[in-house]
C-alpha positions in Angstrom: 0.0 0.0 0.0 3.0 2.3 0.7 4.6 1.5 -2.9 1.2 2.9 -4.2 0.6 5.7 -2.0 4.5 6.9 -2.8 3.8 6.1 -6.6 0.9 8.2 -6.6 2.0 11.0 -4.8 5.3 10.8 -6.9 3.2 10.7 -9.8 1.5 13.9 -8.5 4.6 15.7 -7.8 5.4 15.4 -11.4 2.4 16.3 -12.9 2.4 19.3 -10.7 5.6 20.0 -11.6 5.2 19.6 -15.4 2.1 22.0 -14.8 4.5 24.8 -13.3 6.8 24.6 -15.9 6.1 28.5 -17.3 4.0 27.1 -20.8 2.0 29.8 -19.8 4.6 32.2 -20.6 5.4 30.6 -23.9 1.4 31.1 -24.8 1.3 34.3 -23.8 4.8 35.4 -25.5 3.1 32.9 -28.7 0.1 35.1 -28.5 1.7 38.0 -28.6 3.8 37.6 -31.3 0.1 36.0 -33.5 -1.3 39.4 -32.4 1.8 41.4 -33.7 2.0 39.6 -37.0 -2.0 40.0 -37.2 -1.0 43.5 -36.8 1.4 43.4 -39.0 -0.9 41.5 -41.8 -3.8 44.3 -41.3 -1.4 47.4 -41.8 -0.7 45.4 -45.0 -4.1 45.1 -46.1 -5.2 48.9 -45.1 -4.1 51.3 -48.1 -1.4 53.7 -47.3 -4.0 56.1 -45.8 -4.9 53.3 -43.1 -1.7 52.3 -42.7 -0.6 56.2 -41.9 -3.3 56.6 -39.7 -2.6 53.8 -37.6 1.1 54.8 -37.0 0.9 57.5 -34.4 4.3 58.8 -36.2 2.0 60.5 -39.1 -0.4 61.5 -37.3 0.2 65.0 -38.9 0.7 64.4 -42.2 -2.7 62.5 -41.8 -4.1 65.1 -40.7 -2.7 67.2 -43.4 -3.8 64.8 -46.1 -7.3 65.0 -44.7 -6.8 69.7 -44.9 -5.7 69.0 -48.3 -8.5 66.4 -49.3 -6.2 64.1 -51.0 -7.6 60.9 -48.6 -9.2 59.3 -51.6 -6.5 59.6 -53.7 -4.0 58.3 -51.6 -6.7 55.2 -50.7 -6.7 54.7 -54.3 -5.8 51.8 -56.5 -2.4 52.9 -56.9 0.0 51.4 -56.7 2.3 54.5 -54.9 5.2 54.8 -53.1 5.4 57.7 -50.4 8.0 59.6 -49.1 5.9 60.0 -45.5 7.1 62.8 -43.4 7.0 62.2 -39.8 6.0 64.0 -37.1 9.0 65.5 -36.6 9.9 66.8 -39.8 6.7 68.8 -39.8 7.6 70.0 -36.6 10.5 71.7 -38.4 8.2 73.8 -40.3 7.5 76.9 -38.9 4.1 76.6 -36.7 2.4 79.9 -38.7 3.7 78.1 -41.9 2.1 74.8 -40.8 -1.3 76.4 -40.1 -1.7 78.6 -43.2 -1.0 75.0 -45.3 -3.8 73.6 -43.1 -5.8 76.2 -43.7 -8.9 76.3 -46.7 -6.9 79.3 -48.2 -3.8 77.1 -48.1 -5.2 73.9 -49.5 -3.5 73.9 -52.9 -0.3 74.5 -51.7 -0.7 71.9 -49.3 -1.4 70.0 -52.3 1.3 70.6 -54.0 3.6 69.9 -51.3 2.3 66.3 -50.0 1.9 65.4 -53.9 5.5 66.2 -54.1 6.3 63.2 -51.9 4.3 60.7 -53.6 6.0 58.8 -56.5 3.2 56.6 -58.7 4.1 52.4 -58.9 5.8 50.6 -55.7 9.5 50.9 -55.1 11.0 49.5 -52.1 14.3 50.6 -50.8 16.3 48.0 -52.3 15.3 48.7 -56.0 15.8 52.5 -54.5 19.0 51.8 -53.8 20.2 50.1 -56.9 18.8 52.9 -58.8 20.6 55.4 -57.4 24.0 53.1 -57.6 23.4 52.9 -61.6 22.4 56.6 -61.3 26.0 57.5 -60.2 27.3 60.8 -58.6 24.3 62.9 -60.0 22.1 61.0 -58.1 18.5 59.1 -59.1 15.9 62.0 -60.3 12.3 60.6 -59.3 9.5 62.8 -61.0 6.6 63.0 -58.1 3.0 62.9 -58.9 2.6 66.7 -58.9 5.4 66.6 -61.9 7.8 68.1 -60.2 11.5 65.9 -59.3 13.2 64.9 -56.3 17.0 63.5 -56.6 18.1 60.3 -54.6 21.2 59.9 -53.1 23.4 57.9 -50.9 24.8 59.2 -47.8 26.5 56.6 -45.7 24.0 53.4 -45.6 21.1 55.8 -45.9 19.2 57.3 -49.0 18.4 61.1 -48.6 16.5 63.1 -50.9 17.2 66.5 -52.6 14.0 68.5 -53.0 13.7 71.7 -55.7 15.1 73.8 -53.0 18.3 71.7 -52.3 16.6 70.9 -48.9 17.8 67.3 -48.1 15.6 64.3 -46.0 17.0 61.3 -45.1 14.8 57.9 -45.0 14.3 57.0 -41.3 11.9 53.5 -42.0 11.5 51.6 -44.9 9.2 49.3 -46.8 6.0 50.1 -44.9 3.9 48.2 -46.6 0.2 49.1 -48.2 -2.2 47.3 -50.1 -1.7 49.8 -52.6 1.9 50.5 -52.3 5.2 51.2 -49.7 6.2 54.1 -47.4 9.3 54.9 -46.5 9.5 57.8 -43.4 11.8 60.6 -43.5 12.9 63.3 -41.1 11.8 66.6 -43.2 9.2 68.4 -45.4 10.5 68.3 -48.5 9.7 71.5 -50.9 8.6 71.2 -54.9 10.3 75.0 -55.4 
């Protein structure tokens, strides 16, 4: 009876000691990583409008797209690739600057800038890259939707642009990607003249 009794309460131990072995942790580290690549699967279904709007890191230049009515487009068919200003780089424009643009009096211009960082057909930074590597010293001209051209360049590892100005952004995230196309973040407003 004592063989049984030690048996079964061996037995127990184990189990109860299998039980404690932290698989809890590993469902809920599982379920979190399910949850970020669902994440990660919806930001690539929504277009680039839905994908901007869900990173809190645009939340101004969704805003801006929205003063300048250009949502529609931008939730278009596409496909497009964007060169998204953050946050931050709107933040280097001057505040009474920013809020004339946002302005109805200021909607074309506004227009005319954001369509200035928006290049029609997907490029990712890779084939960005190699373009600007067969481009040589010059630099990679890319004619935006509003017709006007920024130049792509190589500084270091990372590709900056030359606006009409000679204003210069470097790309801070790449290959966001949108149902209808790929953003890639920079650091400043750039400026069609």
């Amino acid at each position: 009876m004592n063989k049984i009794a030690i048996t079964l309460a061996s037995a127990a131990s184990l189990a109860i000691a299998a039980c404690s072995q932290d698989p809890a942790t590993d469902t809920v580290t599982d379920d979190t990583a399910m949850a970020d690549q669902m994440a990660n699967d919806t930001a690539a279904e929504g277009t680039i409008v839905d994908v901007a709007t869900a990173n809190p890191d645009f939340s101004t230049l969704v805003s801006a797209i929205q003063s300048a009515q250009l949502g529609n487009t931008l939730s278009g068919t596409g496909p497009y690739t964007v060169f998204a200003p953050t946050n931050a780089a709107f933040e280097k424009v001057p505040q009474a600057t920013r809020d004339e643009l946002m302005s109805p009096a200021g909607r074309e211009d506004l227009s005319n800038i954001l369509t200035y960082h928006v290049v029609e057909g997907e490029t990712n930074a890779a084939a960005l890259q190699q373009a600007i590597e067969g481009a040589g010293d010059a630099g990679y001209t890319i004619t935006t939707v509003n017709g006007a051209t920024l130049t792509a360049m190589m500084d270091g590892g990372n590709v900056v642009l030359r606006d009409a100005a000679g204003n210069t952004a470097t790309v801070t995230q790449t290959d966001v990607d949108a149902s209808n196309g790929v953003i890639h973040a920079i650091d400043t407003v750039l400026m069609p003249e």
